[in-house]
C-alpha positions as CSV (number, residue, x, y, z in Angstrom):
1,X,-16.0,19.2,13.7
2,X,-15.0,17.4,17.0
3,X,-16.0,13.6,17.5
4,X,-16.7,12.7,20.8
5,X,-17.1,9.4,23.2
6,X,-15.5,7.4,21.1
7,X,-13.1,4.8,22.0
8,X,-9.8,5.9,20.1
9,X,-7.2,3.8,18.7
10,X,-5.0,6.5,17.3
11,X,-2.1,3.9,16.4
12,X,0.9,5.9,17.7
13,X,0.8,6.7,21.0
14,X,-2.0,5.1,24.0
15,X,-5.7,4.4,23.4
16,X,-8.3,6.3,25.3
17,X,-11.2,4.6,26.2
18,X,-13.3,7.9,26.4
19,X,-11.7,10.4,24.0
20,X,-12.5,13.1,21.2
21,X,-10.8,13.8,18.0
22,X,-11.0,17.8,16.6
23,X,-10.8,17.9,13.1
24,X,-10.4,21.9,10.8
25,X,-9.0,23.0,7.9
26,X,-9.3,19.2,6.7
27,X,-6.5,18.1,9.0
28,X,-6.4,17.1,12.9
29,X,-6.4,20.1,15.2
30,X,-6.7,17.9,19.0
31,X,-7.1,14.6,20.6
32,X,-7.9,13.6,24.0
33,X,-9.4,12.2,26.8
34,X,-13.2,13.6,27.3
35,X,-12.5,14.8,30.9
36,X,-10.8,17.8,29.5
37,X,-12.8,17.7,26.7
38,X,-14.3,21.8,26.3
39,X,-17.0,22.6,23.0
40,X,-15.6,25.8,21.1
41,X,-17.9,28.0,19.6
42,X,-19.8,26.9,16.1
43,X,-18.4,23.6,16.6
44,X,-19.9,20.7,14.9
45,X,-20.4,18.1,17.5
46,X,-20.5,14.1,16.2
47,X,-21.0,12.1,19.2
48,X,-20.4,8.4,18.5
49,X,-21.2,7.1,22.1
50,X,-18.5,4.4,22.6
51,X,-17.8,3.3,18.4
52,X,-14.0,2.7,17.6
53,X,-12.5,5.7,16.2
54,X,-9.3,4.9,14.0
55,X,-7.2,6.7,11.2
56,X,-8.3,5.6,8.1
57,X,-7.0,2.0,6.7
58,X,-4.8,2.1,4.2
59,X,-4.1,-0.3,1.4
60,X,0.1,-1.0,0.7
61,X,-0.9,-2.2,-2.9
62,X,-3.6,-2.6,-5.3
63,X,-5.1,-2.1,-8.9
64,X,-8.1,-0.3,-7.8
65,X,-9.6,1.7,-10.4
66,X,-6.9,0.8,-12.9
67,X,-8.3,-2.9,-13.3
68,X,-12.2,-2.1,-12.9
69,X,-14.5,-4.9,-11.5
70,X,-17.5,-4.8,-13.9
71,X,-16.1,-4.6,-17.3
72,X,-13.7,-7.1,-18.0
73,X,-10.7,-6.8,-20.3
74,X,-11.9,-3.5,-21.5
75,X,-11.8,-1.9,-18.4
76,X,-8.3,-3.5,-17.5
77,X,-5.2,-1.4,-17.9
78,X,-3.3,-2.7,-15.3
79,X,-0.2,-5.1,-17.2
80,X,1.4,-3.7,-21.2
81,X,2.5,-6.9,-22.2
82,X,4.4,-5.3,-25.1
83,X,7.9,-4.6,-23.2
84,X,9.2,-6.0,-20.3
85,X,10.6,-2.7,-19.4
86,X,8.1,0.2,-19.1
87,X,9.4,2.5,-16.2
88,X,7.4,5.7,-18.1
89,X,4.1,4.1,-17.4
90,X,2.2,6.0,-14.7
91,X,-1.0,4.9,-12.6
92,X,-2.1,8.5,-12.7
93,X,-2.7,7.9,-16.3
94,X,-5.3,4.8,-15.7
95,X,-6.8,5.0,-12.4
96,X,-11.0,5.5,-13.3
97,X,-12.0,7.3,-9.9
98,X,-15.3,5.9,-11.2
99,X,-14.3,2.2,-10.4
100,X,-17.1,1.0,-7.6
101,X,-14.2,-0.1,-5.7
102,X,-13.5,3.2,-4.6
103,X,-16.9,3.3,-2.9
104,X,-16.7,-0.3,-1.4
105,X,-13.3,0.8,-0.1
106,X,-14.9,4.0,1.7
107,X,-17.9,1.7,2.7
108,X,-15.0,-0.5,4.8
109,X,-13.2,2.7,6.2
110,X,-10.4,2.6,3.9
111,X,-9.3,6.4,3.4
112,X,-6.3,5.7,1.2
113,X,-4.6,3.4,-1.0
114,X,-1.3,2.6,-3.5
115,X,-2.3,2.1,-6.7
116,X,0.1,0.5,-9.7
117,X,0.4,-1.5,-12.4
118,X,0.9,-5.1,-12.4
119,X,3.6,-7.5,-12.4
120,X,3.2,-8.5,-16.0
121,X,6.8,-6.6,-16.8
122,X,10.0,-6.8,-15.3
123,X,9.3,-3.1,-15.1
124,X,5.6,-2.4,-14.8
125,X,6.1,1.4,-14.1
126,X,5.3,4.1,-11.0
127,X,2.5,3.9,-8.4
128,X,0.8,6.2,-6.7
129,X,-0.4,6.9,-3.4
130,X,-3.9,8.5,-3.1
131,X,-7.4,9.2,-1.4
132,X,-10.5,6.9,-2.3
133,X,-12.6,9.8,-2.5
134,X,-13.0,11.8,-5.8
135,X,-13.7,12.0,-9.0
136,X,-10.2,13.9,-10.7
137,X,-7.0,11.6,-9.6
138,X,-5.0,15.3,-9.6
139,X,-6.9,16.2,-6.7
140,X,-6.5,12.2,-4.9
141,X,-3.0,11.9,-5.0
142,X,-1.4,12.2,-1.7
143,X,2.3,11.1,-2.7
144,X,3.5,10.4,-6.7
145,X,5.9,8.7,-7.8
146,X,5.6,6.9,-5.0
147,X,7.2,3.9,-5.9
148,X,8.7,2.4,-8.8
149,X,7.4,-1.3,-9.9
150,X,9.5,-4.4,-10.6
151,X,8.4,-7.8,-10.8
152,X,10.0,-11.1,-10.6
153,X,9.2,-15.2,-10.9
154,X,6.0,-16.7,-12.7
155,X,4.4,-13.3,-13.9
156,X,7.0,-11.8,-16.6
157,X,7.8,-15.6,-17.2
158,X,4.8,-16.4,-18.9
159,X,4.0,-13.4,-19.7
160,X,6.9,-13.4,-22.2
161,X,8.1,-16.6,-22.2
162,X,5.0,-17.9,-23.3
163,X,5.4,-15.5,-26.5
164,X,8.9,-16.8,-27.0
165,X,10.1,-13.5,-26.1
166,X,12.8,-12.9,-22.9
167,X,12.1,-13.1,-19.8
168,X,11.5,-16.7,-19.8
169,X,13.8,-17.3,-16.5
170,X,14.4,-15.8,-13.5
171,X,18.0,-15.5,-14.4
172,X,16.7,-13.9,-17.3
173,X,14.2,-11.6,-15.2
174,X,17.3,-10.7,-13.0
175,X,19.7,-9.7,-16.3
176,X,17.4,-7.4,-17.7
177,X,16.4,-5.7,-14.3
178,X,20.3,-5.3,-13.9
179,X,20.9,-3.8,-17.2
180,X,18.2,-1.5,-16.7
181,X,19.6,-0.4,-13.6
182,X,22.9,0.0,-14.6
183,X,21.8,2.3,-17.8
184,X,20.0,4.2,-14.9
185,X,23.1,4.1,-12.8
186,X,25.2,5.9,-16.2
187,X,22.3,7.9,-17.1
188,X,22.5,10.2,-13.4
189,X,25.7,9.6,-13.2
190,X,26.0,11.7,-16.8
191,X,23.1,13.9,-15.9
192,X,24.8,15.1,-12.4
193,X,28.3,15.9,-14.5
194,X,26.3,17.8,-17.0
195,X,27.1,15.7,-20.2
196,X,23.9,15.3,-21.1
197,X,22.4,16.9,-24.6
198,X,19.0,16.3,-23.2
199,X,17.2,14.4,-20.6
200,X,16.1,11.1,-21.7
201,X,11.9,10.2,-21.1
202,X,13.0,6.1,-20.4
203,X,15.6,6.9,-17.4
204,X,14.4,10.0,-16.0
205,X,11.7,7.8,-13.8
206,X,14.5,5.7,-12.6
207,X,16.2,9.3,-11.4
208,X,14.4,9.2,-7.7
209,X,15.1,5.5,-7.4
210,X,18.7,6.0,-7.3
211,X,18.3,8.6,-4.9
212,X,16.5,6.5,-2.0
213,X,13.2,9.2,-2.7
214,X,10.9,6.3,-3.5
215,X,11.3,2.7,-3.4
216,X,11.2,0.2,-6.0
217,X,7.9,-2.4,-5.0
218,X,9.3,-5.6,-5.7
219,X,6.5,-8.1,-6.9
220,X,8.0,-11.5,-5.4
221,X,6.7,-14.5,-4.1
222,X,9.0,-17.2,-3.7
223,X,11.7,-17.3,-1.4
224,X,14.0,-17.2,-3.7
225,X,13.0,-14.3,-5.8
226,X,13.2,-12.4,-2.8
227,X,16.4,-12.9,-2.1
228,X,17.4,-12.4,-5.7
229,X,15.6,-8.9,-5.1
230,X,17.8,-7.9,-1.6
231,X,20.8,-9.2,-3.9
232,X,19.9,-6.6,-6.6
233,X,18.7,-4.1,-4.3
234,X,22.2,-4.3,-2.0
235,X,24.1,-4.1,-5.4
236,X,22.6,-1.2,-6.5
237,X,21.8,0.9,-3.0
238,X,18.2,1.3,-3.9
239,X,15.3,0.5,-1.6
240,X,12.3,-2.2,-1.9
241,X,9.0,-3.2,-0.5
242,X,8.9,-6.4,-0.7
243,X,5.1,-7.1,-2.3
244,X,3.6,-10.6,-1.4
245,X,6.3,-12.1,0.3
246,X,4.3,-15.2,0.6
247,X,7.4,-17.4,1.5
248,X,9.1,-14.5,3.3
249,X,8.4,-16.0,7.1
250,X,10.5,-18.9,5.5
251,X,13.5,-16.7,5.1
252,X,12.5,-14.1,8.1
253,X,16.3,-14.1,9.6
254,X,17.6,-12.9,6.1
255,X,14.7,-10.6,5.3
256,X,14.7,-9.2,8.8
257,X,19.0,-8.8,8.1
258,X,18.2,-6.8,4.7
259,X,16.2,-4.0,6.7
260,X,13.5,-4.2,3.9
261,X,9.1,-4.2,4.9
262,X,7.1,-6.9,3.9
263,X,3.6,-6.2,2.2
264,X,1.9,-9.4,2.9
265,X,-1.2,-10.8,1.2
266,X,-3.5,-11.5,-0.7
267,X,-3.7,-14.6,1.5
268,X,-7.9,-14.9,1.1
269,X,-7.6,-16.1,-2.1
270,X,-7.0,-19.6,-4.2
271,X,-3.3,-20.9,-4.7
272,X,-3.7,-20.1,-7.8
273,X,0.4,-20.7,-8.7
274,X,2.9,-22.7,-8.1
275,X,4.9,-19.9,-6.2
276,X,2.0,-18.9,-3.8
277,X,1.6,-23.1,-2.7
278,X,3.2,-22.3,1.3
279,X,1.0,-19.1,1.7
280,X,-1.1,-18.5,4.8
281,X,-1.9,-15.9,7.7
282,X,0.8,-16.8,10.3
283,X,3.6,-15.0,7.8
284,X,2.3,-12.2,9.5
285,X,3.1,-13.4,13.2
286,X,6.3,-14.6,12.0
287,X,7.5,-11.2,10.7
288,X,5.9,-9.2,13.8
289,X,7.8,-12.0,15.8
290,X,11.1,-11.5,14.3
291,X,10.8,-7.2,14.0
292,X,9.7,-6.8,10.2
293,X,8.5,-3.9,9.4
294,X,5.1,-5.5,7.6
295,X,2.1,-4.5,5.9
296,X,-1.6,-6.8,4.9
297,X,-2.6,-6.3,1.4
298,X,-5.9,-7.5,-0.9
299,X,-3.6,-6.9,-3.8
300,X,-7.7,-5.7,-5.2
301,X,-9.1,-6.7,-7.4
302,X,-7.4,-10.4,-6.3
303,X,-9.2,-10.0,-3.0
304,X,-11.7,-7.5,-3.1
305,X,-10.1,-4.4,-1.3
306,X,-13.5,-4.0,1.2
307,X,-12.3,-7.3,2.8
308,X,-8.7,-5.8,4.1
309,X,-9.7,-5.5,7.6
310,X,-11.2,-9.2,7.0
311,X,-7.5,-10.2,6.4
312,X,-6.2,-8.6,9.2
313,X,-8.2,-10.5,11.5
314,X,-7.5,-13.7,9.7
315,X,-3.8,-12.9,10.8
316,X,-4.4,-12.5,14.2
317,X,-6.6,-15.7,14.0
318,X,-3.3,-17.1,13.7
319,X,-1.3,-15.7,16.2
320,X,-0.6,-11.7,15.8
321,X,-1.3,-9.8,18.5
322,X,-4.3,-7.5,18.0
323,X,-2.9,-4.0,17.7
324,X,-0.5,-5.9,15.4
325,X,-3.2,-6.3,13.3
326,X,-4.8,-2.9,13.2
327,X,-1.3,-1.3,12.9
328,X,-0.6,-3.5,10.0
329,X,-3.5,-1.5,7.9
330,X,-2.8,1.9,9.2
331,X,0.4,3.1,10.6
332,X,2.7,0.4,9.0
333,X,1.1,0.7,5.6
334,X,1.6,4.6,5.7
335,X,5.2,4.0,6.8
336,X,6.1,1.8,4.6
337,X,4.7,3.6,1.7
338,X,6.4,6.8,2.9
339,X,3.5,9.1,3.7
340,X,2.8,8.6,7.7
341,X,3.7,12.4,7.7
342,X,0.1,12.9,6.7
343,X,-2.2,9.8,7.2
344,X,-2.2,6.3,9.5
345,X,-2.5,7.8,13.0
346,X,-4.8,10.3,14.8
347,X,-1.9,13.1,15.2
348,X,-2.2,16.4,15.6
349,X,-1.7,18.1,12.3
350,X,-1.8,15.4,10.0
351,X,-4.7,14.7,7.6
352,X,-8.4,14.3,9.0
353,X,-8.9,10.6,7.5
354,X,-11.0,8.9,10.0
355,X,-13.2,5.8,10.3
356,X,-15.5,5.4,12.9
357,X,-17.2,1.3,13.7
358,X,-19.4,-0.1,15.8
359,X,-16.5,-2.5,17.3
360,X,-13.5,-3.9,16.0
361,X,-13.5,-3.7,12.2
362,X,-11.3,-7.0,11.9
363,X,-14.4,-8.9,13.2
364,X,-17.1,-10.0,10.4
365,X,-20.1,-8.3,12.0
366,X,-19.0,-5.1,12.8
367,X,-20.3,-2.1,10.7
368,X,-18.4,1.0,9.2
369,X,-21.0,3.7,10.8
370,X,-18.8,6.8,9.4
371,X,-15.3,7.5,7.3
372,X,-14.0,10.9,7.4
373,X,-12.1,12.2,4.4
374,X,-9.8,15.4,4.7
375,X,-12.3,15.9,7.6
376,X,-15.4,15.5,5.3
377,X,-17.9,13.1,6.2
378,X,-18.1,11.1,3.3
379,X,-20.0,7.7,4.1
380,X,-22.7,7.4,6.9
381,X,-23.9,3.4,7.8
C-alpha cells in the first residue's frame, strides 16, 4: 500500500507538506516528497488529500486491558495486594485483548502501548510493550519484559499500612526495595560464578534489571520519592523511568543531572491525593525547557487512554512547543520504552503503524480518519 498527499510528520527527521509513505511486508518500505513520487505495479493507492499522516501514538504506561472498564472489581487484575514484593507477576498473564479500550485506543490513532501492573506493591512485577490490535497477547507483544515495576509514596503505604502490615513509610518502602535488590545483586552475582544448584523463580526477573536490558518504571510522585528513586537507582546501577513525576519540574535541575525520562501525566484528572496536589500541564514545558527526555501518559483507565492526544495539547496550552507535543506521544514514548527500533517514526524499515487525521489530533475536533497496524488498515472514520 502507498499513502499519498498527505502532510507527513514522520517525527525524526523534516516534515513534508506533500509526501507519501510506502508500506509492504507490514513494515515501511519509502517516504517522500510527492514530486518524486512513481506508482509500482499492483500497488494499493490510499490517497488522503492533505490529512496528517503520523506514526502511531504510543502510550508510556497504562492498565489497559488488565484493569477492564465495564466490569468492575471482577475484571480488575491490575494490583496483588498480598505481597509487597511480586517481581514474577507478568502483564502477559492479565491483559484481556477484549478490553473496549483497545478499540477506543485504535479509534484515537494509538498503535501501541506499555502495559503493567499497578503501584499497589513495592514490586508490582514486569510490563510489556505491545500492539492494540488483536485478539492473542502472544502475537501483540512488541518488547517483554519490558520493564520491571516499583512503586513508591501513598500507594504501597495504604495499601499495607492500612492492613498493619510493612510498608507503612517511605523509609520502609525504600528498605524493602533495597533488600530486594541486594538479594538480586547476590543472586547474579552466584548465578554468573556458577554456584547455583538451580535457578531461583523470585530473582530470575530481577536478572535483566541488573544488566541495564530493561528499566525498572518507578511509580513516584512526590518530589521526594523521586529522589529517593535516583538515590536507589545510582546505588544500584540500574535504570528507571520515572512514572508520574508530577513534582518532577520542581526538582528539574536534579532529575535533568540523573540522566533519567520522565513519563508525565495523568494530569486530566482529579487531585485525587495528597502527593498529586502541585500537578499540572506546564511540567511538560519545564522538562522540554531544561532537556528531559519526557513522555505524556493517561496512566488508562485513570484518564481514559483515547484522550492522550487530548493531553498533549493541554501541554502545549501551557507552553510546549508543538512538535514537543506530538513527539512526546510518539518518538519519545518509544524511546523511552526502548523500542523506537520498530515503532514512533515513519522510517524506513521500521513497523507500518500509522495514523492518518483530518488535522492535528491534539485539537478536540479533529477526527482519526484511518490507523494502520503492521501496515493493515485496521480502523476507517
Amino acid at each position: 500500500m502507498v499513502i499519498i498527499n498527505g502532510r507527513i510528520f514522520p517525527m525524526e527527521g523534516k516534515n513534508i507538506e506533500n509526501g507519501y509513505v510506502r508500506t509492504k511486508d507490514k513494515v515501511i518500505e519509502d517516504i517522500g516528497d510527492m514530486s518524486s513520487f512513481q506508482l509500482q505495479k499492483d500497488e494499493a493507492v490510499l490517497d488522503v488529500q492533505g490529512a496528517w499522516v503520523m506514526p502511531g501514538i504510543i502510550d508510556a504506561h497504562s492498565h489497559i486491558g488488565i484493569t477492564e472498564e465495564k466490569w468492575g472489581i471482577i475484571a480488575d487484575d491490575c494490583n496483588e495486594q498480598t505481597n509487597p514484593v511480586t517481581p514474577t507477576l507478568r502483564a502477559i498473564d492479565a491483559v484481556n485483548p477484549m478490553d473496549p479500550g483497545f478499540h477506543e485506543a485504535i479509534e484515537a490513532g494509538i498503535t501501541s502501548v506499555m502495559v503493567g501492573p499497578g503501584s499497589s506493591n513495592v514490586v508490582g512485577g514486569q510490563f510489556a510493550f505491545m500492539k492494540t490490535q488483536g485478539r492473542c497477547v502472544d502475537n501483540m507483544i512488541v518488547k517483554f519484559p519490558a520493564a520491571m515495576k516499583v512503586a513508591f509514596g501513598e500507594n504501597p503505604k495504604t495499601s499495607y499500612g492500612d492492613k498493619d502490615q510493612s510498608p507503612a513509610t517511605r523509609m520502609a518502602i525504600a528498605a524493602i526495595l533495597r533488600k530486594t535488590l541486594t538479594e538480586a545483586v547476590q543472586y547474579k552475582n552466584d548465578k554468573n560464578a556458577g554456584n547455583l544448584n538451580q535457578e531461583d523463580f523470585d530473582m530470575e526477573p530481577w536478572i535483566p534489571v541488573l544488566n541495564k536490558e530493561i528499566p525498572m518504571k518507578v511509580h513516584a510522585h512526590r518530589a521526594d520519592d523521586i529522589l529517593t528513586a535516583i538515590r536507589i537507582a545510582n546505588e544500584f546501577n540500574v535504570d528507571i523511568t520515572i512514572d508520574h513525576g508530577t513534582e518532577s519540574h520542581l526538582i528539574v535541575d536534579e532529575v535533568k543531572k540523573s540522566g533519567f525520562p520522565v513519563i508525565v501525566g495523568p494530569d486530566l484528572t482529579s487531585r485525587s491525593k495528597i502527593e498529586v496536589k502541585n500537578m499540572n500541564f506546564k511540567t511538560n514545558k519545564v522538562l522540554h525547557e531544561a532537556g528531559v527526555l519526557f513522555a505524556i501518559t493517561t496512566d488508562h483507565p485513570v484518564t481514559m487512554v483515547q484522550y492522550l492526544p487530548i493531553c498533549a495539547g493541554l501541554a502545549v496550552k501551557c507552553g510546549l512547543p508543538m512538535e514537543e507535543g506530538l513527539k512526546a506521544i510518539t518518538i519519545n514514548a518509544a524511546r523511552i520504552c526502548r523500542v523506537d527500533d520498530r515503532v514512533g517514526s515513519l522510517q524506513k524499515g521500521k513497523d507500518a503503524d500509522i495514523a492518518i487525521f483530518s488535522g492535528n489530533p491534539m485539537e478536540i475536533f479533529t477526527r482519526t480518519l484511518y490507523t494502520i497496524i503492521d501496515g493493515e488498515i485496521i480502523y476507517t472514520y
